[in-house]
N, C-alpha and C positions, 0 to 999 in steps of 0.2 A: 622686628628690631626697633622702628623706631613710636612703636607705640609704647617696648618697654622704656628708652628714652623719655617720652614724654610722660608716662606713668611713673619714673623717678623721679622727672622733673617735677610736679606737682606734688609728690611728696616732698620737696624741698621749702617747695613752699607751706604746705601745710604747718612744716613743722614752725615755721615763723608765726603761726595763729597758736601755738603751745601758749603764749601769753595771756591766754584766757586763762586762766588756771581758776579755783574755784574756792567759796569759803567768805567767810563775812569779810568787810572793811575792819579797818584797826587803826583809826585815827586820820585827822587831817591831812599830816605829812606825807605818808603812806598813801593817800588818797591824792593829794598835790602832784607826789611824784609820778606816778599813775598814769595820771595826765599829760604829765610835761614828754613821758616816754611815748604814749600811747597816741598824741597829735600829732610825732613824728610818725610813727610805725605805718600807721594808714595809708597814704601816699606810696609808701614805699612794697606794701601789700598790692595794693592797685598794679603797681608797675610788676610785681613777679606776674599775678594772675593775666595782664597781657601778653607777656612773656610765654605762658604757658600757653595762651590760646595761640599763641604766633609758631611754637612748636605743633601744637595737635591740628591746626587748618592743615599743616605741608606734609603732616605723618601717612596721609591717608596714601595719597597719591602724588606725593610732589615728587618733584626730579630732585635727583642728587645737589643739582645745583643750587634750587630753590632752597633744599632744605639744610644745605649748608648755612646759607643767608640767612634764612631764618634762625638756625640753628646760632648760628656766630653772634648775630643780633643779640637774641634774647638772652645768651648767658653774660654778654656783657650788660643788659639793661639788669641782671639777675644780680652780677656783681658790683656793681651799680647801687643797686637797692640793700644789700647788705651793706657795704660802706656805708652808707646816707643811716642805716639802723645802728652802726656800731658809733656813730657820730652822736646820735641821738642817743646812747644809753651814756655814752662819754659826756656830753654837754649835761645831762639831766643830774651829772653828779653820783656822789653814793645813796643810793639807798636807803630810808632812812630804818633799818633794820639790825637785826645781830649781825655782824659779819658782812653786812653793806657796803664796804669795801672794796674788801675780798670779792665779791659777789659781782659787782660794776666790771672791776680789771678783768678777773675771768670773762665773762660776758662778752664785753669788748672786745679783748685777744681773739677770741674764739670766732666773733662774727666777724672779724677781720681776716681771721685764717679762712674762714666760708666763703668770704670775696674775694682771696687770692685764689682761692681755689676754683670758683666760677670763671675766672679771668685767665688761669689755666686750662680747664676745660673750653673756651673763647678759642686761645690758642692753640688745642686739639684739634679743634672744628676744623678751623681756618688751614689745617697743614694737611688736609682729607683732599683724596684725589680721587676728582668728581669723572672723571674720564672713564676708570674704572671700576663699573659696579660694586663687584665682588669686594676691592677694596677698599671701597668707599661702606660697604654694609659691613665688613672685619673690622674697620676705622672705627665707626658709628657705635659698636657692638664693645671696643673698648674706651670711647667714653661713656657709653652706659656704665658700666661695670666703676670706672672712675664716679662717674654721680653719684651712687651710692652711698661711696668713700665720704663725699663731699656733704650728701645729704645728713649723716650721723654725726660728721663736726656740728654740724649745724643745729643739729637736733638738741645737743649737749647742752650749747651756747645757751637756747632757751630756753632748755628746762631749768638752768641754774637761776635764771632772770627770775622764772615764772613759780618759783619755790616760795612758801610760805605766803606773810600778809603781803607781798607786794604781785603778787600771782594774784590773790585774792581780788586785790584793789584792780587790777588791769582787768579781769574780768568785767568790771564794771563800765571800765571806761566803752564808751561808742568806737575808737578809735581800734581796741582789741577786739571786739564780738565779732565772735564767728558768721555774725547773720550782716556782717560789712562787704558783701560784694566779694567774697574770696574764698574760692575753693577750702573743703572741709579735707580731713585729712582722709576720709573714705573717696573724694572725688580724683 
């Protein structure tokens, strides 16, 4: 159970590296903006792939206890790190694309709903009653099944960011490449 946990969890994060997206550059701005989202994102990449590792050291063999902690930690470091993303696709403005707007507000909503939702699963951990195994592995077993949930808001959020030339352009950026220190979405 809790290595499908952390095997969810790491899909969540992977899906915040969808920003790589692929395809030539298409101007300055496009390229500006790129950057200005993509020097925020990294920081905020570092902190999920902690998170993940702070899940998978207590999955193997930790106590209920431990992997509570753990567990409570890193979904709020998780929640954490989507705010601070949805902050930065908020301050970087629109887009400067068709429908860049549109695109931003979506974005944002979405990666806000991803942190409410990390911060709810936080508060699932934390209500898990470590005394009792059994119930502590039936607890454990339905926030997995919630991550999931959580994992696909989230996935949405950045495929809409990572759409077209500004996909393109963050591919570019150092701050989006998947070769930054952050689990792949196979990992």
């Amino acid at each position: 159970m809790k290595k499908k946990l952390a095997a969810a969890l790491s899909g969540g994060a992977a899906l915040v590296l969808a920003l790589s997206g692929c395809g030539d550059d298409n101007g300055e701005k496009v390229d500006a903006y790129a950057k200005k989202v993509c020097d925020q994102v990294q920081p905020q990449l570092e902190k999920i792939t902690q998170a993940n590792q702070s899940i998978t050291s207590t999955a193997a063999d930790g106590r209920p206890e431990e992997i509570k902690k753990a567990d409570s930690a890193a979904f709020q470091q998780i929640s954490d790190a989507y705010a601070a993303m949805s902050d930065a696709v908020g301050k970087a403005g629109a887009p400067p694309v068709e429908d860049g707007e549109k695109t931003q507000k979506q974005a944002v909503r979405e990666l806000d709903a991803t942190s409410e939702a990390y911060a709810d699963l936080k508060t699932s951990v934390d209500k898990l009653d470590t005394k009792d195994q059994a119930k502590f592995a039936e607890g454990l077993k339905g926030v997995a099944q919630d991550l999931d949930k959580v994992n696909k808001v989230g996935n949405d959020a950045i495929k809409k960011l990572q759409s077209g030339d500004i996909g393109a352009a963050m591919s570019e950026q150092p701050g989006c490449r998947r070769g930054a220190g952050t689990p792949s979405a196979g990992t």
